[in-house]
C-alpha positions as a LaTeX table, in Angstrom:
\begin{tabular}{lrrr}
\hline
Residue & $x$ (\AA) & $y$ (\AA) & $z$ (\AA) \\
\hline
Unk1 & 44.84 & 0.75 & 10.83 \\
Unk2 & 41.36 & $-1.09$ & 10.89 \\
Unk3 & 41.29 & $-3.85$ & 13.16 \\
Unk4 & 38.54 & $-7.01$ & 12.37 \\
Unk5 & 37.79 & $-8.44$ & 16.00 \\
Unk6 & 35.78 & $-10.94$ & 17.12 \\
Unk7 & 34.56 & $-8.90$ & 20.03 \\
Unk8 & 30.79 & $-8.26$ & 19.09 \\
Unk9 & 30.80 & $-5.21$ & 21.18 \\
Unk10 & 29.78 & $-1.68$ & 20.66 \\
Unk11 & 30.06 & 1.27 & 23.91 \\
Unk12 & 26.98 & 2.72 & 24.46 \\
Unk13 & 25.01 & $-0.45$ & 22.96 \\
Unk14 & 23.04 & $-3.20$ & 24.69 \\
Unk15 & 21.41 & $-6.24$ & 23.18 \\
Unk16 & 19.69 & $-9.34$ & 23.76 \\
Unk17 & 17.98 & $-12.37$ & 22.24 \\
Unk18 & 15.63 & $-14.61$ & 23.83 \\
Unk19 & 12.72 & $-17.59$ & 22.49 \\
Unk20 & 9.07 & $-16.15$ & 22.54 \\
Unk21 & 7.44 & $-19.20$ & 20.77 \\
Unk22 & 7.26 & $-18.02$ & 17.51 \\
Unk23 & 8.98 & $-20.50$ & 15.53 \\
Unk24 & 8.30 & $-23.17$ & 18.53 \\
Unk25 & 10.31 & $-25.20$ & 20.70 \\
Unk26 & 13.69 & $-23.25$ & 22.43 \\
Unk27 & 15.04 & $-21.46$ & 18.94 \\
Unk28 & 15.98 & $-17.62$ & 19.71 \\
Unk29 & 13.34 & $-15.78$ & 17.84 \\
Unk30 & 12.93 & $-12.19$ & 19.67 \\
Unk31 & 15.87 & $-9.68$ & 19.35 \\
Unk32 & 16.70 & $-6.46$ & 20.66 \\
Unk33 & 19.60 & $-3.92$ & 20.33 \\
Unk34 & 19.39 & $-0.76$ & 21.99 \\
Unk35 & 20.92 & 2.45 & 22.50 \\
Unk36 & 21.84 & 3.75 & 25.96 \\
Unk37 & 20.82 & 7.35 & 24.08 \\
Unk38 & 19.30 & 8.82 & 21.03 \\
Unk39 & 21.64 & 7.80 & 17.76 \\
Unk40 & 21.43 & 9.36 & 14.50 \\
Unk41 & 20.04 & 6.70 & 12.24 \\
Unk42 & 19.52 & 6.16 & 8.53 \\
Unk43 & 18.07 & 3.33 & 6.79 \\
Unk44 & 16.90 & 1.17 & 3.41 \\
Unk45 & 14.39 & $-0.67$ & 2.76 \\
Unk46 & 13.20 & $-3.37$ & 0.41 \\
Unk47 & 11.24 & $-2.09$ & $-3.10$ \\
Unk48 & 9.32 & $-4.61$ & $-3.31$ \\
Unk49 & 5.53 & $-3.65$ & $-3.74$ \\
Unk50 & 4.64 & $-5.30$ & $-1.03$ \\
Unk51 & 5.93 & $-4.23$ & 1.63 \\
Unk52 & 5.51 & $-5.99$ & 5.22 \\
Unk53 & 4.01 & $-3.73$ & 8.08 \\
Unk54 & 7.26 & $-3.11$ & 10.14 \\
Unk55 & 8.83 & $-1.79$ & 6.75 \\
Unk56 & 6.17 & 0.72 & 6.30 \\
Unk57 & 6.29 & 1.81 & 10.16 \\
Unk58 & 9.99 & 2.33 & 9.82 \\
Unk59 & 10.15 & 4.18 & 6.58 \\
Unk60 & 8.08 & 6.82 & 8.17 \\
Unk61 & 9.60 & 6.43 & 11.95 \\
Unk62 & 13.41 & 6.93 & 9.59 \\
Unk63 & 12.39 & 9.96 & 8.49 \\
Unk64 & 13.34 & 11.84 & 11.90 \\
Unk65 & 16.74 & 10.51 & 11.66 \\
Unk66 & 16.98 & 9.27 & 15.06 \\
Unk67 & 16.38 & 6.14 & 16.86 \\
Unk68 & 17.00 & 4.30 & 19.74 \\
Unk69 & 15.71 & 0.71 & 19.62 \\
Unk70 & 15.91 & $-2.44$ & 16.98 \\
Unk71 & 13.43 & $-4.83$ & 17.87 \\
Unk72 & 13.22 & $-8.08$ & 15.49 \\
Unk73 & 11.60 & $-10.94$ & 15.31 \\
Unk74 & 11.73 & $-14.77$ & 13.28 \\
Unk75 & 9.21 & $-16.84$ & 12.49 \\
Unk76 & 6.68 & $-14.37$ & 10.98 \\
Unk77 & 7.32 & $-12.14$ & 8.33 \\
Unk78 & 4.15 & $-9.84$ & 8.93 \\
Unk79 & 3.60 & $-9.32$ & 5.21 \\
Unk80 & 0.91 & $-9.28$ & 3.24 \\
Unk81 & $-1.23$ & $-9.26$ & 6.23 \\
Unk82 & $-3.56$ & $-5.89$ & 5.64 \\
Unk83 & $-5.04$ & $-3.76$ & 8.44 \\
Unk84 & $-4.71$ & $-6.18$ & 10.96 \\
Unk85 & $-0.58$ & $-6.94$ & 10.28 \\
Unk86 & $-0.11$ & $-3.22$ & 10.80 \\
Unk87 & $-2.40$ & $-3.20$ & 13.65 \\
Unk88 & $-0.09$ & $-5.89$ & 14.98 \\
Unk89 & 2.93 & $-4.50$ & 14.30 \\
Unk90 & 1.65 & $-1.25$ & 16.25 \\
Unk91 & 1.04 & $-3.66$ & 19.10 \\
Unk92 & 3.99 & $-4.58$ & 19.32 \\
Unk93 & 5.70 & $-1.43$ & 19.11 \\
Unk94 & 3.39 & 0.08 & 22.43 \\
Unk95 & 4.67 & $-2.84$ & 24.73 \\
Unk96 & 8.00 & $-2.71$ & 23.81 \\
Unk97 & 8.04 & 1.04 & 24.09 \\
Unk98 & 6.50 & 0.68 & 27.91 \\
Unk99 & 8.87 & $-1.84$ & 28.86 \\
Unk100 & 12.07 & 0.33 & 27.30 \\
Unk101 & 10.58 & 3.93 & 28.23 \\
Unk102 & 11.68 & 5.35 & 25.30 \\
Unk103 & 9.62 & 7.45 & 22.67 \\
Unk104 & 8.17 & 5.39 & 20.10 \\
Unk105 & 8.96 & 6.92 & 16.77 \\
Unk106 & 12.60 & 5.71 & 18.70 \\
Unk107 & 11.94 & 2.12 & 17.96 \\
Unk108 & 12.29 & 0.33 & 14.73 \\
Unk109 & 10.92 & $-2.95$ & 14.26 \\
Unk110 & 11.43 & $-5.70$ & 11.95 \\
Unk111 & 10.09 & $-9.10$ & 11.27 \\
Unk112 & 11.46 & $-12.01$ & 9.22 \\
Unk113 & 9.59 & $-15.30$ & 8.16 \\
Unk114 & 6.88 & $-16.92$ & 6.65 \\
Unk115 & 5.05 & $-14.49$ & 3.97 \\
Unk116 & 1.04 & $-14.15$ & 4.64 \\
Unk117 & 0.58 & $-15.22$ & 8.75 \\
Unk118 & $-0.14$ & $-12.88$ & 11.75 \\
Unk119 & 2.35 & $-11.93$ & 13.85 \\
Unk120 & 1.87 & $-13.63$ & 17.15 \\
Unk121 & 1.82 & $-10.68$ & 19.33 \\
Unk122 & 0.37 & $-12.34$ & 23.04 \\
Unk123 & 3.94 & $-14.29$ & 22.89 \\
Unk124 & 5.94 & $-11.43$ & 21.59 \\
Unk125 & 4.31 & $-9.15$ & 24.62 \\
Unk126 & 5.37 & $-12.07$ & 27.10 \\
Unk127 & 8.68 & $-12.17$ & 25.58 \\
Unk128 & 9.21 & $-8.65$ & 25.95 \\
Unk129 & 10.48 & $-8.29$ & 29.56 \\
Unk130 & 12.59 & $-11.09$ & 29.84 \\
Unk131 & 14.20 & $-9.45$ & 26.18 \\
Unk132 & 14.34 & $-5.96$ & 28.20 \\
Unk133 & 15.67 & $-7.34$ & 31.29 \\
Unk134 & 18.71 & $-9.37$ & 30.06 \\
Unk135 & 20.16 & $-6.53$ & 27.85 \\
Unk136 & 23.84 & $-6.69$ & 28.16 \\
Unk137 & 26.99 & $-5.02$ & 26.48 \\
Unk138 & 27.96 & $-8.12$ & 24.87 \\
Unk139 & 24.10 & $-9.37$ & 23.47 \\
Unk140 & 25.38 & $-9.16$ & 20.26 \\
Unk141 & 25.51 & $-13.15$ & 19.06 \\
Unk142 & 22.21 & $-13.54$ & 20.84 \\
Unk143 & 20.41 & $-10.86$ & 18.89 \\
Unk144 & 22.01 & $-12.11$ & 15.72 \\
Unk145 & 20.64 & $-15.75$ & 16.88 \\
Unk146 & 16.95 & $-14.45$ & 17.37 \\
Unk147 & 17.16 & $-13.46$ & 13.78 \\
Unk148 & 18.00 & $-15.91$ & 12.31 \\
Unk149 & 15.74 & $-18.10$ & 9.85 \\
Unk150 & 17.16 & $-20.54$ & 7.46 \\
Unk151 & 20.74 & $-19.43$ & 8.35 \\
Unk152 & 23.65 & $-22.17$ & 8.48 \\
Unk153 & 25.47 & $-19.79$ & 11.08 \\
Unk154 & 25.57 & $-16.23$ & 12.43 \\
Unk155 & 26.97 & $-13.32$ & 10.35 \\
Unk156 & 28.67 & $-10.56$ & 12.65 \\
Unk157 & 31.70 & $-8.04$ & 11.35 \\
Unk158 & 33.43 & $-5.94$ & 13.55 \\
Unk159 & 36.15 & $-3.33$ & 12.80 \\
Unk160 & 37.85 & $-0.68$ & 15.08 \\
Unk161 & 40.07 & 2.19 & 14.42 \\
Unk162 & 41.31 & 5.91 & 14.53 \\
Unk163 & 38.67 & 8.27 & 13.02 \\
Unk164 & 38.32 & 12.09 & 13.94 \\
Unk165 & 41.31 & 11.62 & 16.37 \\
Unk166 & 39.50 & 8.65 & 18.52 \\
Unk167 & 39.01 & 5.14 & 18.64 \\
Unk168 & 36.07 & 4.15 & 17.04 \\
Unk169 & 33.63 & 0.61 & 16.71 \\
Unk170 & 31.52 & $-0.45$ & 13.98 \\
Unk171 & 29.88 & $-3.78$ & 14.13 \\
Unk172 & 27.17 & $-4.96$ & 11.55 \\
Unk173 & 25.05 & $-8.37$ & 11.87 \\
Unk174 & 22.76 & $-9.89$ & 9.10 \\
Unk175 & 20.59 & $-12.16$ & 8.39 \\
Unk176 & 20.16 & $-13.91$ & 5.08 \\
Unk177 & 20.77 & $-17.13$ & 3.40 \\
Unk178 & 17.93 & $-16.56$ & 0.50 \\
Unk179 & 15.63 & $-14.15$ & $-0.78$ \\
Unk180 & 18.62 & $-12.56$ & $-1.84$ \\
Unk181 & 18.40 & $-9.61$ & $-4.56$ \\
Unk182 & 19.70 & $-6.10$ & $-5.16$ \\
Unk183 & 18.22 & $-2.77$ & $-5.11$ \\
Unk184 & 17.97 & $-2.60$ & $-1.04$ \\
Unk185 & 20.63 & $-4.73$ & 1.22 \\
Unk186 & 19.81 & $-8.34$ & 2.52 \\
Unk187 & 16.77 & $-9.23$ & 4.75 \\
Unk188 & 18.04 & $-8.06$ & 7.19 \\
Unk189 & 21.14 & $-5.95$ & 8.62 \\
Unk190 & 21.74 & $-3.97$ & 11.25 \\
Unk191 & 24.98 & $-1.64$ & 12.10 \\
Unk192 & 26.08 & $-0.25$ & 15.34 \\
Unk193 & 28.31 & 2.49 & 15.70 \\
Unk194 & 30.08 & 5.16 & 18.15 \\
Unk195 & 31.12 & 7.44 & 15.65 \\
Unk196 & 29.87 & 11.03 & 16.00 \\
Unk197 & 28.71 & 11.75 & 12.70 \\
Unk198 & 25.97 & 14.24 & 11.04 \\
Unk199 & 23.10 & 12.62 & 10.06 \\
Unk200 & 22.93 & 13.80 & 6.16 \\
Unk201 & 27.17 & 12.13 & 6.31 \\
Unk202 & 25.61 & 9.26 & 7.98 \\
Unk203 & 22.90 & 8.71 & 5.49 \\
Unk204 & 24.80 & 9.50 & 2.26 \\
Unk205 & 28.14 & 6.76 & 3.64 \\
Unk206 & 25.54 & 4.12 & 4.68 \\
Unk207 & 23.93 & 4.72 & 1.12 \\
Unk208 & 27.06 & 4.69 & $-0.58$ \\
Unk209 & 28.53 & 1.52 & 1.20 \\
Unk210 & 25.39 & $-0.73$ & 0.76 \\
Unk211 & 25.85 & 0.17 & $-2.97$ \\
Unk212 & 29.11 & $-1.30$ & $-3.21$ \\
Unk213 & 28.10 & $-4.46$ & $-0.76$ \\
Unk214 & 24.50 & $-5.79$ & $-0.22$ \\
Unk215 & 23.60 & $-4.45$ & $-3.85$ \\
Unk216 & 26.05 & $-6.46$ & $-5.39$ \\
Unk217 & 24.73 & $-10.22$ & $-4.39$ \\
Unk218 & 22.34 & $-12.21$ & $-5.89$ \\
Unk219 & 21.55 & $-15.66$ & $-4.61$ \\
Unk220 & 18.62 & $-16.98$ & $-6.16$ \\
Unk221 & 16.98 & $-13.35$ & $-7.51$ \\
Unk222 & 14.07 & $-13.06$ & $-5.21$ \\
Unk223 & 13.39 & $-9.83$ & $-3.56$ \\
Unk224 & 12.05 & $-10.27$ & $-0.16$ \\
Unk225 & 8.84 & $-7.92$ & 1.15 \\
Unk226 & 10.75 & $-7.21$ & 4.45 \\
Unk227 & 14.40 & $-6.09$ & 3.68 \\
Unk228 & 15.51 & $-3.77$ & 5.24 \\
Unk229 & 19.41 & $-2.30$ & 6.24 \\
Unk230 & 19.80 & $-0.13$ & 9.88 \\
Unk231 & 22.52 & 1.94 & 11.09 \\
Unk232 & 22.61 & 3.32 & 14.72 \\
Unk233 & 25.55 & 5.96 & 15.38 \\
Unk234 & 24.87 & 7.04 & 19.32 \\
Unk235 & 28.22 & 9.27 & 19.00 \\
Unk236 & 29.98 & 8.03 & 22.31 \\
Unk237 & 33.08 & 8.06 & 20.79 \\
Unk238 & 33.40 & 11.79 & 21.32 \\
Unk239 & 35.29 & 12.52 & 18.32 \\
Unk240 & 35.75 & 15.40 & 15.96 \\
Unk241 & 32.15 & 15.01 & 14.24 \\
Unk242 & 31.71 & 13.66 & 10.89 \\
Unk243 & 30.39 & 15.63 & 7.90 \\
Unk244 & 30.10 & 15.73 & 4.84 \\
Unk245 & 32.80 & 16.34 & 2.42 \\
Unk246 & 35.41 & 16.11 & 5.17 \\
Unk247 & 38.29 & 13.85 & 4.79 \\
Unk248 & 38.02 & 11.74 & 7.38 \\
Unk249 & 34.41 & 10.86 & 6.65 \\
Unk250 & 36.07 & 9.04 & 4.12 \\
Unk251 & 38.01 & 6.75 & 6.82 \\
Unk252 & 34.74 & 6.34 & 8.50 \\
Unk253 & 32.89 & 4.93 & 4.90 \\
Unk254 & 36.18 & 2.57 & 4.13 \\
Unk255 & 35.69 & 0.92 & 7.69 \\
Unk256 & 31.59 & 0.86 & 7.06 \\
Unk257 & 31.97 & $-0.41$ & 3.84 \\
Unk258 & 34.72 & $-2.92$ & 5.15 \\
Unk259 & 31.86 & $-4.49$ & 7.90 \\
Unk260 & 29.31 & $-4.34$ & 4.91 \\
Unk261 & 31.46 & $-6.03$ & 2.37 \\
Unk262 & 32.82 & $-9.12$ & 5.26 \\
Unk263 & 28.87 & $-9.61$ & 5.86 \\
Unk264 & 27.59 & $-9.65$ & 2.38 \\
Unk265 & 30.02 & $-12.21$ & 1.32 \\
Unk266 & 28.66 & $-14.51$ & 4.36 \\
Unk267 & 25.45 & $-13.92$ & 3.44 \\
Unk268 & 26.57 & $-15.47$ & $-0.58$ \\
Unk269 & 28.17 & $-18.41$ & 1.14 \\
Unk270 & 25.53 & $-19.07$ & 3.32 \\
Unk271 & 23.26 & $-18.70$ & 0.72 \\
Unk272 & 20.55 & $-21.69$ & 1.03 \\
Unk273 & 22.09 & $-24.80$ & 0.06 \\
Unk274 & 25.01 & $-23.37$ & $-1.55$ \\
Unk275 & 28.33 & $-25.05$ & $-2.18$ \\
Unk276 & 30.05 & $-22.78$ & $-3.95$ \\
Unk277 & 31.03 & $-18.61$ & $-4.10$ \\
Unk278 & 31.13 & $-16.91$ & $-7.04$ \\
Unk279 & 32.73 & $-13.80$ & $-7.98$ \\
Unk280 & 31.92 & $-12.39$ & $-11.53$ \\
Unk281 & 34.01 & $-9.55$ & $-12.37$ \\
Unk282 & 33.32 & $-7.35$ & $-15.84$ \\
Unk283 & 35.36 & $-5.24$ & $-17.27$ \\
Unk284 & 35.76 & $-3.09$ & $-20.14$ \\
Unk285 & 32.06 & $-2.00$ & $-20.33$ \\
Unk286 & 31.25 & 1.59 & $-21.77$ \\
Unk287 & 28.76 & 2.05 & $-18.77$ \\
Unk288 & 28.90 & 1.21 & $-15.35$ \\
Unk289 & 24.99 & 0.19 & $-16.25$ \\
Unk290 & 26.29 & $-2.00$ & $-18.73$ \\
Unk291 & 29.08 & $-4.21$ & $-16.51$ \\
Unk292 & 26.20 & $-4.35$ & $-14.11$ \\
Unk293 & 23.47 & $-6.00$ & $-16.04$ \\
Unk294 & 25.82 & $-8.02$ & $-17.96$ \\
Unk295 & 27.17 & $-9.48$ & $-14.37$ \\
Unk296 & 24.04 & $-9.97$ & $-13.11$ \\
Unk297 & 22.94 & $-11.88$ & $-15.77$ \\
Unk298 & 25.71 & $-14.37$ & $-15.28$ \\
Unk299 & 24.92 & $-14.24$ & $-11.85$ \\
Unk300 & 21.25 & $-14.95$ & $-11.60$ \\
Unk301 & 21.37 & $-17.77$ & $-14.53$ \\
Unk302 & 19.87 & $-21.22$ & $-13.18$ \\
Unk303 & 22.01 & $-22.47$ & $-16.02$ \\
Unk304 & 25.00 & $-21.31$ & $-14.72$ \\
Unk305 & 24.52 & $-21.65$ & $-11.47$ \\
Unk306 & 24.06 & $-25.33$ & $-11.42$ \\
Unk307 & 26.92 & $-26.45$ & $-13.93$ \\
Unk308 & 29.02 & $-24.81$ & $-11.56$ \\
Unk309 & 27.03 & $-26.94$ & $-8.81$ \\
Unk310 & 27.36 & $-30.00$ & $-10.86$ \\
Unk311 & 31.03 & $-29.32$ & $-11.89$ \\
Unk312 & 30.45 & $-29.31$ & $-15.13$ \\
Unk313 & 32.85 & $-27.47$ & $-17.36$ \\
Unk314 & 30.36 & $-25.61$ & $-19.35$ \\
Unk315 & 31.99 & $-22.07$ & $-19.83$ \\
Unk316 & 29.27 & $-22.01$ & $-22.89$ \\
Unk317 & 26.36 & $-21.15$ & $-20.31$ \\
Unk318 & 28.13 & $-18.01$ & $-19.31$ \\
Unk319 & 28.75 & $-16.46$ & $-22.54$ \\
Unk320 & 24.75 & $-17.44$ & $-23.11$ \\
Unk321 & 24.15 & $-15.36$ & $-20.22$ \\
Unk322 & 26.83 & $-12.45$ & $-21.47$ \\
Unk323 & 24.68 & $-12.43$ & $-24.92$ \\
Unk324 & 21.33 & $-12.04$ & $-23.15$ \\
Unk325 & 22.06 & $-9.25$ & $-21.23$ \\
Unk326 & 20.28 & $-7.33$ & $-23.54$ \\
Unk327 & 23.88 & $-4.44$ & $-24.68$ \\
Unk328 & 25.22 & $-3.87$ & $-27.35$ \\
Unk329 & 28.56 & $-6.15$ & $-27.76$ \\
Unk330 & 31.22 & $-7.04$ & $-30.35$ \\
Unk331 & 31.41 & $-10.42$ & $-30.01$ \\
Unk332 & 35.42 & $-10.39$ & $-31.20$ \\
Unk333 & 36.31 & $-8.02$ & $-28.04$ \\
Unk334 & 34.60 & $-10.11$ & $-25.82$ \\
Unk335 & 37.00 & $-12.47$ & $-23.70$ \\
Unk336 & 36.32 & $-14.49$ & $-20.89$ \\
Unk337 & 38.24 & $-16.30$ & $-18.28$ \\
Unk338 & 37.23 & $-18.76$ & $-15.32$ \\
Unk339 & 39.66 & $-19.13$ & $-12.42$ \\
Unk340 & 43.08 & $-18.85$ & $-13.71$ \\
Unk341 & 41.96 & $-19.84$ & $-17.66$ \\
Unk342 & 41.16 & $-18.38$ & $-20.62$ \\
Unk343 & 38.51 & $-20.15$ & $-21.68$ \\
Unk344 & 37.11 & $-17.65$ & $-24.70$ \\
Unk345 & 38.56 & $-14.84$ & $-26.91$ \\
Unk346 & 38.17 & $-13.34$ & $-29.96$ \\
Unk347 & 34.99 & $-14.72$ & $-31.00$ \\
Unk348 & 36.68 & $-18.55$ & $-30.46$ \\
Unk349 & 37.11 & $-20.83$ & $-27.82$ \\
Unk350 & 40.09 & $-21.03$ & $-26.58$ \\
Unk351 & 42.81 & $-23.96$ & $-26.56$ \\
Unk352 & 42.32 & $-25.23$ & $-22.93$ \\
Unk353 & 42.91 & $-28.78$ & $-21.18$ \\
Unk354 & 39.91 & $-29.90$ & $-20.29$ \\
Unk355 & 40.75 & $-31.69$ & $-16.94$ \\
Unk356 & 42.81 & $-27.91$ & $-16.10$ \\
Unk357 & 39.02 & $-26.56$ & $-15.72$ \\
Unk358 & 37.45 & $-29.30$ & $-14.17$ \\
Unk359 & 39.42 & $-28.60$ & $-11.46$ \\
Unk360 & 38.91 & $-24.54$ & $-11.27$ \\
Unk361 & 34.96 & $-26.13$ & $-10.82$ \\
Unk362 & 35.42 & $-28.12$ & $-8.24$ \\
Unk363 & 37.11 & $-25.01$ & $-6.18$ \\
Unk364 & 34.65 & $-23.59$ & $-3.95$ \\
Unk365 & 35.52 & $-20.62$ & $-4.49$ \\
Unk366 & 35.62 & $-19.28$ & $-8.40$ \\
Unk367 & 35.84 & $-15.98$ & $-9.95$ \\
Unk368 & 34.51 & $-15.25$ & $-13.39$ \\
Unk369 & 36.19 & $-13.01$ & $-15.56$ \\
Unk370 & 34.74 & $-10.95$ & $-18.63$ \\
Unk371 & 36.20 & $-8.46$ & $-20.55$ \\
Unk372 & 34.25 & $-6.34$ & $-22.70$ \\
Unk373 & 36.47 & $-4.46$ & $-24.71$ \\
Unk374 & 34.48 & $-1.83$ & $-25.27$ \\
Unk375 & 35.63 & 1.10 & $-22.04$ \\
Unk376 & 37.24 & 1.20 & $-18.83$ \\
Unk377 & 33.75 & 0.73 & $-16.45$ \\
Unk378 & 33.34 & $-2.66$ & $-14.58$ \\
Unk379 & 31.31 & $-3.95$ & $-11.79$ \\
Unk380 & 31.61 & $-6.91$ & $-9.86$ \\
Unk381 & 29.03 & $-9.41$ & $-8.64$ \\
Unk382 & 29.03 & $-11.83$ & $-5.47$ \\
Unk383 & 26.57 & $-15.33$ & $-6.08$ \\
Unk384 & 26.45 & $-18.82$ & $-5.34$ \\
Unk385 & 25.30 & $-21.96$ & $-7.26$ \\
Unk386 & 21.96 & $-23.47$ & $-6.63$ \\
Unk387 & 21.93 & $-27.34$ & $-5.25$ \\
Unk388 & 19.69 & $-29.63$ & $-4.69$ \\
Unk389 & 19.41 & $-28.61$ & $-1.08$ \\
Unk390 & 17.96 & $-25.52$ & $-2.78$ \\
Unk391 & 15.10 & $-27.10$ & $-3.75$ \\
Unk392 & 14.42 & $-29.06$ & $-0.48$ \\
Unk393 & 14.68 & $-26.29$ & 1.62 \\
Unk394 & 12.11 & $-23.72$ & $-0.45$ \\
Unk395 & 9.96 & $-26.59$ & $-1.16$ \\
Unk396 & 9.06 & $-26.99$ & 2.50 \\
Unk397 & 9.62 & $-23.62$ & 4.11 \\
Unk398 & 6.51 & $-23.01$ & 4.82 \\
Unk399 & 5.64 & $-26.13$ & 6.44 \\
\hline
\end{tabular}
């Protein structure tokens, strides 16, 4: 039986967070988490075509399938900062390697920020033993806190149970409130583990689970130049390894994919300035392709989004949105239902009390139904509407 747990704990892992300067002022901004050995690792990273330094380092550092060391930091994105960003980043990586004695192909870094500015890397070098020295078993919130940017509140899952005949831990922390877009994960997200698991298992679950999770949220359909999604497994569990096509590797995914799911649903209602969380759920599609860019163009529709932030009734927007998907659709076995209500079917609105789904709008939390009619493949979609607060908050971000 999987467990959820508040304890943001993990045997065998240490962590840490602690204010450098970056961002100014007393803010956590430098983060560690650490293994006390060697973990298999796998990862995923943005596609964006720009990609910031500490992405590029890690996609190459990934390769060996091992790490040891996640070391983040706010305030500065590193991206689109040429030579001298990567030069930084490399910096960086020497000094923290020197203060943690481990190789350095063992450390993974990541940076999240402000787009285009040079990573401070005199205060991140001065933050670096005081990060080191306070490593504790239960660092957890205060490396989630250093990562932090435009986040309302941390985002930390934790699940225990029985796999391979022993108790087992995965926790998972993220950060993300926008920027938010498919094809990687979040900004940022990072998994701990004790499980004993092969690293080809551990690559294809983590795959499989960020598939079903982080790549099925949209908040305002921007991809970000620094996402990128971790997992550490350092094994300490001790039990009967992990492989692939076992049976209980499939225990181990449902728990992964448990954390992964709990955190990208924070990361929708935390999305910047949001009020509400929608779900939008197709079905009926002849391709799994098709439910997906049909719900995804609900999803990422301004339009949509801010009737539902005004609370205005207009079900019309969405089946604008289901038409501009771009498949092809028979508009007479195409239904579609908001909260508990009907609201179209069979080419016709249907016969609703308007004040019944004035009220499903002011919910803050809604799920959009559409049927398709047209096969048994559906797809579902996590997003939030887009407020005022929105606006404010992009409009000054950098300044």
């Amino acid at each position: 039986m999987t467990k959820s747990t508040n304890k943001a704990s993990v045997p065998g892992f240490l962590a840490h967070g602690v204010s450098a300067g970056i961002k100014g002022g007393k803010q956590k901004d430098l983060g560690l988490i650490f293994s006390t050995i060697p973990a298999k690792a796998a990862a995923l990273f943005t596609k964006n075509t720009f990609k910031a330094a500490p992405v590029l380092i890690d996609a190459e550092r990934i390769k060996r399938g091992m790490a040891q060391a996640i070391l983040t930091n706010s305030g500065c994105a590193n991206a689109a900062t040429g030579k001298e960003g990567m030069a930084d980043a490399l910096a960086v990586s020497a000094a923290a390697v020197r203060q943690l004695k481990i190789p350095e192909e063992h450390l993974l870094l990541c940076s999240t920020g402000v787009i285009g500015k040079r990573l401070p890397v005199r205060k991140i070098e001065s933050g670096l033993g005081k990060l080191v020295r306070g490593l504790n078993e239960f660092g957890i919130e205060d490396a989630e806190a250093a990562m932090m940017t435009t986040d309302k509140y941390p985002k930390i899952a934790v699940r225990k149970g029985i796999v391979g005949a022993k108790d087992i831990t995965i926790c998972g922390i993220a950060k993300g409130a926008g920027m938010i877009e498919p094809n990687m994960a979040t900004l940022l997200t990072y998994v701990m583990t004790d499980a004993l698991i092969d690293t080809k298992a551990l690559n294809t679950v983590f795959h499989q689970a960020i598939d079903l999770t982080f790549n099925a949220v949209s908040v305002d359909g921007c991809m970000s130049t620094n996402d990128t999604a971790i997992i550490l497994a350092n094994g300490l569990a001790g039990n009967n390894p992990l492989e692939r096509a076992q049976a209980r590797l499939q225990r181990f995914r449902e728990m992964l994919t448990d954390v992964l799911a709990e955190l990208a649903q924070a990361v929708v209602k935390d999305g910047e300035g949001a009020t509400k969380f929608i779900t939008v759920v197709v079905e009926g599609a002849k391709s799994k392709s098709d439910a997906r860019r049909v719900a995804y163009s609900v999803a990422n529709s301004n339009l949509v989004k801010t009737a539902f932030f005004g609370e205005d009734p207009n079900w019309g927007r969405i089946l604008a949105a289901i038409g501009a998907s771009g498949i092809l659709l028979e508009k007479e076995k195409v239904s579609l239902s908001i909260g508990n209500m009907t609201v179209f079917v069979q080419d016709a609105p249907a016969n609703l009390p308007p004040t019944g789904l004035k009220e499903i709008f002011r919910d803050g939390n809604i799920e959009i139904r559409i049927g398709l009619g047209g096969g048994d493949k559906s797809y579902s979609v996590y997003t939030s509407d887009l407020s005022y607060d929105y606006v404010k908050i992009n409009a000054s971000y950098s300044t």
